[in-house]
N, C-alpha and C positions, 0 to 999 in steps of 0.2 A: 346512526352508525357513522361514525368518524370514517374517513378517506385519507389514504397515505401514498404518494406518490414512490413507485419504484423506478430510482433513474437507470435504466441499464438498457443495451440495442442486443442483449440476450439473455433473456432471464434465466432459463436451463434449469438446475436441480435446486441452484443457492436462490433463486427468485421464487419457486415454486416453494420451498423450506419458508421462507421469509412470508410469501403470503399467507402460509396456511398460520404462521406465527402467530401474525396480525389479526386474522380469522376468529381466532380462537379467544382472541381477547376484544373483541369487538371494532375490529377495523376493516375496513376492505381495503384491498391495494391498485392500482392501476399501475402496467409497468411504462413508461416511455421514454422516448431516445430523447437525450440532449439535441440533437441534431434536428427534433421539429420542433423544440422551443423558439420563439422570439420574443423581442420587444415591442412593444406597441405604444411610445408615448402618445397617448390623444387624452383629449379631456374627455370625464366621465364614464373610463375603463379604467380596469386594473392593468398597469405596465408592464407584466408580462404575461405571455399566450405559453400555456402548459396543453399541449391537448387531451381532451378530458378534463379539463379543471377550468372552460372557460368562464361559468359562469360565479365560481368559488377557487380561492386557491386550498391547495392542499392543507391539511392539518399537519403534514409533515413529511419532509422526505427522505427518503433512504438511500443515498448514493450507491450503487455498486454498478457501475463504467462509468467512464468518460473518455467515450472516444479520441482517436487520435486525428491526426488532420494538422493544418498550415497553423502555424505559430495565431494569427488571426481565429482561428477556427478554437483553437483551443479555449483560449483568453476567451471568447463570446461566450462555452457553455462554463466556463469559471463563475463568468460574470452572471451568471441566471443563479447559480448556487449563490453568491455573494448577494445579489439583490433580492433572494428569498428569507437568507438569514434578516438583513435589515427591515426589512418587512415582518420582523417576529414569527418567521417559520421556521418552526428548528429543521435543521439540517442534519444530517450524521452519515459520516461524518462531513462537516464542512468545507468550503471551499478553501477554506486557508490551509486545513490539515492537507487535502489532495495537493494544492502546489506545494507542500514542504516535499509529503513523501514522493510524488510523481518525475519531481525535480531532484537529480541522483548526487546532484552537486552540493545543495541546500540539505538535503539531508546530512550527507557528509560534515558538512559545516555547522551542522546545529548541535550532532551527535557528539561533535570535536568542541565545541564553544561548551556544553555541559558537562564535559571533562568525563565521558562515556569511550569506553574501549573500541576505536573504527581502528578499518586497519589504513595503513598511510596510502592516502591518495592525490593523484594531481589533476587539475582540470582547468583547460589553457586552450587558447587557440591557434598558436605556434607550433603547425606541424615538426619545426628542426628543432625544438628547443623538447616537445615531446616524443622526438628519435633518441634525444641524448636522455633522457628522465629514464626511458624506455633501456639504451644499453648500460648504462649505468647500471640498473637494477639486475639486467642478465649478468654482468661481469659480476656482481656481488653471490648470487648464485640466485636470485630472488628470480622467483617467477608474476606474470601480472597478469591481469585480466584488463580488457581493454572491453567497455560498455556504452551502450548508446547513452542520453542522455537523459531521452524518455525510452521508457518501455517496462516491459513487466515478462514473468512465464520466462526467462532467460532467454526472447527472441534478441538477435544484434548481439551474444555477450561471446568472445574470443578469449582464450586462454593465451599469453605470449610466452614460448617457451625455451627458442633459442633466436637469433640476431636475425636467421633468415624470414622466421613469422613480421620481420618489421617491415617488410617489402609490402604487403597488402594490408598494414594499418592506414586507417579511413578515420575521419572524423565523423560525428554524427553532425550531419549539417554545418561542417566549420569546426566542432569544440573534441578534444579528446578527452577523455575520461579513461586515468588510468589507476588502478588500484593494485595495491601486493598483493598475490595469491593467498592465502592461508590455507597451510594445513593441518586439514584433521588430528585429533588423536584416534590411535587404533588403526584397525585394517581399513582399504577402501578409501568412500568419500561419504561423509555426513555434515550436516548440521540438522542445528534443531529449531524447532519451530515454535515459540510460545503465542497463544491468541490469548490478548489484553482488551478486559473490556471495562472501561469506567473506572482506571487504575488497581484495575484487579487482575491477575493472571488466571484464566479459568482451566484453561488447562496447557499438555506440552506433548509435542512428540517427537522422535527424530525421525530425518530425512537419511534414507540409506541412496544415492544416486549408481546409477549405470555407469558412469562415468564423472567428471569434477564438477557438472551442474546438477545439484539436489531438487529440483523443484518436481514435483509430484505430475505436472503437465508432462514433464520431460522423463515420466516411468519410473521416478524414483518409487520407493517403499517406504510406508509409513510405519511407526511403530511404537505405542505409549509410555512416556515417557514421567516419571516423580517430577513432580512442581518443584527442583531445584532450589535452595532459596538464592545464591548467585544470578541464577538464571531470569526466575523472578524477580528480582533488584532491579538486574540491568533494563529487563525488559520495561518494566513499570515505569521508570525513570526515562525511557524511551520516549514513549507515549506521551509523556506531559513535558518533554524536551521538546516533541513534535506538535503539542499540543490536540492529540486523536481523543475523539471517544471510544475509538474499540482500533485494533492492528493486530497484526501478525507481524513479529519480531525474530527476525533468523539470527541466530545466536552460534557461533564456533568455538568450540573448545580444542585448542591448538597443542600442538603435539606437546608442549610443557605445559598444559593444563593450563591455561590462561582462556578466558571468555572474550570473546571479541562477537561485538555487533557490523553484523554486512547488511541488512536490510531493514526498513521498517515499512511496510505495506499498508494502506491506508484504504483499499479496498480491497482486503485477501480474503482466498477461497479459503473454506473448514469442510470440504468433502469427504479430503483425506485425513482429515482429523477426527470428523466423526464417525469414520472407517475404523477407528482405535479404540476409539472410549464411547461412553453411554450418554455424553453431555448432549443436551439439547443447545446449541451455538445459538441458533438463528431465536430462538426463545428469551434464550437472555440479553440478545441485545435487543429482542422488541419491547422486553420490559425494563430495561435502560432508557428506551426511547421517549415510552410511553411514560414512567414513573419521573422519571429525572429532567426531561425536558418540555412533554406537551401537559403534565401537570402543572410542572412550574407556569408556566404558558398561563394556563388555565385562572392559578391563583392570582397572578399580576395583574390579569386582564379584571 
């Protein structure tokens, strides 16, 4: 039986989904934190310590976390995904996809270099030069959201809505990240959700929010939504702009009907998605993994 490393410090419903995945096609999984990985250059061992994997390394591993912590702390557990790939372990998704999508600024810039619909953002380190970006946009009538740099789940994300919200704008650690608001079309606050796997869109749902952040942690409502082909476009085009094997692709449709991309997720939940529809998520990206990567694997070897 093959052995698949699950990197996560909480496995929960989507670890538990993912193992029985593996299970069922003949793998077993072990979950572990990035955080008790090391390196161990010496002669005559394998260079990195996975625990549970010391005497073999994994056949393959399934990213879903990567803690946060000091800019150092990050870069180290990057570098274990990066030095697992070069060592001929597939990864999924990779270290390079998580610094695209995790880094909110890179993503912006990849999504905009592939001539894909973002909505205008700026990202600086000039607190006065991002007060004026900031009124500028209120006197236009624009509203913006001000985002940490890292994060996920809409923790750190501020709505700015009139001149006095500019008095408790913070940077995240030194950098601003400011983006135009977008709104919906229709009542409320939505966007939609497509999960991309292997440049396919498997399926879509929209997000109805409580309030102007949609994300399903934050109580929004899910609800099934037609594979668009717009939607699916943008999304698809997403993913291989970002370079992902599988994403979660937040998609807005603005009140004139125009598609704009805000998020590309590179280890997104499908809880609330398979709360809608009858897809088995965690199934088809084990046999993405399995089919397209530790096969390949296999034959080369």
């Amino acid at each position: 039986m093959g052995r698949i490393a699950i990197f996560t410090d909480d496995p929960g419903w989507h670890g538990k989904q993912l193992s029985l995945a593996f299970a069922s096609r003949g793998y077993s999984c072990d979950y572990v934190s990035l955080t008790e990985c090391r390196f161990a250059i010496e002669p005559g061992r394998q260079p990195i310590f996975i625990p549970g994997f010391e005497h073999a390394l994994p056949d393959a591993a399934f990213v879903r976390g990567v803690p946060g912590g000091s800019l150092e702390e990050v870069v180290l557990y990057l570098d274990f995904l990066h030095a697992l790939k070069a060592m001929g372990i597939p990864v999924y998704n990779d270290g390079h996809a998580v610094e695209r999508s995790v880094d909110k600024a890179m993503t912006s810039f990849l999504l905009h270099h592939a001539g894909l619909p973002t909505p205008m953002t700026w990202v600086l380190r000039d607190r006065d030069e991002a007060l004026r970006i900031a009124e500028a946009e209120l006197k236009q009538g624009n509203l913006l959201i001000s985002k940490p740099l890292f994060g996920s789940q809409g923790e750190g994300i501020r709505r700015i809505e009139k001149t006095t919200d500019l008095f408790w704008l913070t940077g995240s650690h030194g950098v601003y990240y400011l983006q135009r608001f977008v709104h919906c079309e229709g009542e409320g606050f939505s966007d939609n959700r497509v999960f991309v796997i292997n440049g396919r869109a498997v399926a879509a749902m929209r997000r109805r929010g409580k309030f102007w952040l949609n994300n399903v942690a934050r109580g929004a409502s899910c609800e099934l939504i037609d594979l668009e082909p717009e939607m699916v476009d943008l999304a698809v085009k997403a993913t291989t702009a970002l370079a992902m094997d599988y994403a979660g692709v937040d998609i807005i449709r603005d009140r004139d009907g125009r598609c704009t991309i805000i998020e590309v997720n590179s280890i997104p939940a499908w809880k609330g998605l398979e709360s809608v529809c009858d897809i088995n998520i965690a199934g088809l990206m084990a046999d993405d993994l399995i089919t397209r990567k530790m096969h390949k694997k296999t034959v080369a070897a």
